[in-house]
C-alpha positions, 0 to 999 in steps of 0.5 A: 619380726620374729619367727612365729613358732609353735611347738605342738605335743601328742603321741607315736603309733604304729604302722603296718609293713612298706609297699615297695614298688614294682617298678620305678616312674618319674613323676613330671607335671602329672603323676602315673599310678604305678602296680604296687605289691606291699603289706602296708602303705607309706605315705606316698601311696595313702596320697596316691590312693586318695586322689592327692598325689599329683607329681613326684620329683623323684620316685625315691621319696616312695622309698625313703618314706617307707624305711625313715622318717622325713620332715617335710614342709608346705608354705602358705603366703600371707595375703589375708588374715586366715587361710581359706578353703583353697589351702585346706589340702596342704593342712590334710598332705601334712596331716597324712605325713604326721599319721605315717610318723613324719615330721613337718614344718609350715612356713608363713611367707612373712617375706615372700609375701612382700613379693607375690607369687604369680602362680594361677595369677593372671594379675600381679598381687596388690602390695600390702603394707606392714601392719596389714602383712603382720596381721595376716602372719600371726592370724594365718600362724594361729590358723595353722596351729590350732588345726594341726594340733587337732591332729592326733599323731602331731609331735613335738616336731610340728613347727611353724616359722616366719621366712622373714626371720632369715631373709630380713638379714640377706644382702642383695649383693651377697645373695645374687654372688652366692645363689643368683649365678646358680638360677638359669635365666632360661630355666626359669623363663621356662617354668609355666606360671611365668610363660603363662604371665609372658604371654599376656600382651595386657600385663605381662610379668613384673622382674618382682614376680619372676624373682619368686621362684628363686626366692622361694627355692632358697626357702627350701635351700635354707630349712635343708640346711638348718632345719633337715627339711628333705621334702617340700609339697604344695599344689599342682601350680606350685611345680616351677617353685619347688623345683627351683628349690631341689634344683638350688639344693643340687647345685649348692648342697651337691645333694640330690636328697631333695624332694617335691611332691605336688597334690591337685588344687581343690576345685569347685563343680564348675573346675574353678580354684577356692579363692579368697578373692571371691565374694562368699570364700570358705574361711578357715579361722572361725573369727571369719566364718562361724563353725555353722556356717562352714559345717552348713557348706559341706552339708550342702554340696552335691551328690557328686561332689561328697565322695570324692571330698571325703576321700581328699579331705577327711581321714576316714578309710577308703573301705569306709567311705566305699560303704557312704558311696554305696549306701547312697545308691541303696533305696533306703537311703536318707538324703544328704546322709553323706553330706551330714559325715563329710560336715562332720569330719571336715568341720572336727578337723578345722575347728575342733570338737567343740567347733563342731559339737557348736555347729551341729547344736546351731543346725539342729536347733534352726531347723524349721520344725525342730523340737529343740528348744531355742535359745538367744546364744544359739540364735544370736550365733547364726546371726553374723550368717544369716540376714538380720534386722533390729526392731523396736519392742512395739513394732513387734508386739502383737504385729503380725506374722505375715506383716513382720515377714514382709517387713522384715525383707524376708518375704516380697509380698503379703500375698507371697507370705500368705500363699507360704503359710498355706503351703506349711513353709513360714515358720516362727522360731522353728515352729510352723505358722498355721493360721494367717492370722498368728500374731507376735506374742510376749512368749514368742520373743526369744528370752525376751531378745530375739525371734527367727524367721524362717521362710521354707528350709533354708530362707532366714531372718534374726529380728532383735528386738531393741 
């Protein structure tokens, strides 16, 4: 298998003076803020400012950040085929490295994925065959590359690898000979995920998951060495692994110029993680979820949810994002005004200009009432998002509204559709349904293909017509 490499091209910008810390703290499972006088910020504190600093290995990498650059790296295991909203944070850490004229690396654990990592896992990984697993590695590596080269700090020194392309040629026996004599047995029993996993009397730990750590430590042992990789970042779970790493590099490099840095997992209202596992999971390859639907879940989320996202996952300023939180409290505020900024931001920096100026298109068009004119593409781009059905052309024609909303399933009842049509709430193709009696007509049939259905705001229905 060969490395998955991509090469990504933009420009250098300046920055403003360093901060330089009043005092010195060792970040451990939680990082403390520290008092800081300085004239322009580096990268560590930009992290800390917005919520995605959780734990430093050392409270030199503030330092070194703001005299040289560093290459840092974030991996991302293979166990679907796009990555999903769980993983958007390590796209943004990796972002704000990029923005503060750093290098970085991702890595695609085409071999480690072959293992599982049990961190946050109360069950082992199910095992995926090769086919599946390359899949997944080149649809992840794409995933990766068209995010980061929307970026528009990123360099010609953002790269993306396969860890398979170094571990297919490692010999068991030489590997436990030059590395395993290094890996303490109590260090690593020691290590949260896997004391979490022990104290499961119903599964316990497999000797594959608890080899991980090490396997992932010697990733970082080996983009030190051959690729000058100083620091790696991951969530706030990923603590035990990259430490394992600093520690492999202490003792085989006899360096201490290695690095961790840990931000928060990104939690839902309830303090649950995004996963993949979950029914309806925030992609981000647009092959899985369309650029509409993605913008239509930021728009969506809570009031007080929206501020502390534009702070963790877009890169407008702090004093910017302040004027949104106090605009929300003013009286003459829009409703989901901020949610519309968050979308914006969010949805540009997964899926581009194009994704987003595709999404906004599709959410002004569908809007029950909407002046704008409708198209069959526009449509038919909704249609993998919202429910639909096929019908033939003379179960539609001259049939009425009422009954083909029934029909349809997107309405219960008769009575239900005709209580909605009194209230203003049924729409067709975006145009309010007055009279009970409004029947389908060859105009209505969107280019001659298709109707929408709308019941209330929200509640649609993509009828084709066959």
């Amino acid at each position: 298998m060969a490395a998955t490499t991509s090469i990504l091209r933009s420009a250098f910008f300046l920055f403003k003076p360093n901060c330089i810390p009043t005092t010195r703290t060792l970040g451990r499972r939680h990082f403390q803020p520290t008092r800081q006088f300085c004239t322009r910020p580096n990268v560590i504190q930009t992290l800390e400012q917005r919520g995605l600093l959780d734990s430093l290995t050392g409270d030199s990498l503030r330092s070194i950040c703001s005299h040289s650059p560093v290459r840092v790296y974030c991996g991302f295991d293979p166990t679907a085929e796009s990555l999903h909203l769980g993983n958007l944070i390590g796209l943004i850490v990796l972002s704000w490295f990029l923005r503060h004229n750093h290098s970085v690396l991702a890595l695609v654990g085409g071999a480690t994925g072959r293992v599982g990592d049990p961190s946050g896992k109360s069950l082992e990984r199910p095992e995926l065959d090769i086919d599946t697993l390359n899949n997944n590695i080149a649809g992840i590596s794409n995933t990766i590359v068209n995010i980061l080269k929307q970026n528009p700090n990123a360099n010609d020194s953002v790269m993306v690898l396969n860890n398979y392309e170094w571990w297919k040629d490692v010999k068991l026996l030489d590997f436990l000979k030059d590395v395993g004599r290094f890996a303490r047995v109590n260090t690593m029993m020691a290590k949260e995920s896997v004391k979490r996993r022990l104290e499961s009397s119903d599964q316990g730990l497999s000797y594959t998951e608890f080899t991980y750590q090490l396997l992932q430590g010697y990733d970082f042992v080996h983009l030190f060495k051959s690729h000058n990789v100083t620091v790696q970042i991951g969530g706030s779970d990923q603590w035990g692994n990259i430490t394992a790493g600093t520690e492999l590099i202490r003792k085989l490099h006899q360096s201490d110029m290695a690095y961790g840095l840990t931000f928060p997992l990104l939690l839902k209202s309830d303090g649950t993680k995004f996963g993949k596992s979950e029914e309806g999971a925030i992609w981000l390859s647009p092959a899985l979820l369309s650029p509409y639907k993605f913008y239509q879940y930021f728009f969506s989320v809570p009031d007080e949810d929206v501020i502390r996202f534009l702070k963790i996952l877009t890169f407008l300023s702090l004093d910017e994002i302040e004027k949104i939180e106090a605009g929300m409290k003013s009286k003459g505020y829009v409703p989901n005004s901020a949610q519309r900024r968050l979308a914006e931001e969010v949805t540009r920096f997964v899926h581009g200009l194009g994704g987003l100026e595709e999404a906004v298109k599709a959410t002004e068009a569908l809007r029950p009432g909407s002046e704008t004119k409708l198209d069959w593409e526009t449509i038919e781009g909704i249609a993998e998002d919202v429910p639909s059905c096929s019908l033939v052309y003379d179960r539609v024609l001259d049939v009425s509204v009422v009954d083909l909303s029934v029909e349809t399933g997107l309405i219960e009842s008769k009575s239900a559709a005709r209580r909605l049509v009194k209230q203003g709430g049924l729409y067709l193709n975006n145009g309010r349904v007055d009279s009970e009696g409004k029947k389908i007509g060859v105009e209505d049939i969107v280019d001659g293909k298709v109707l929408l259905l709308s019941a209330g705001k929200k509640n649609k229905m993509v009828v084709r017509i066959a």
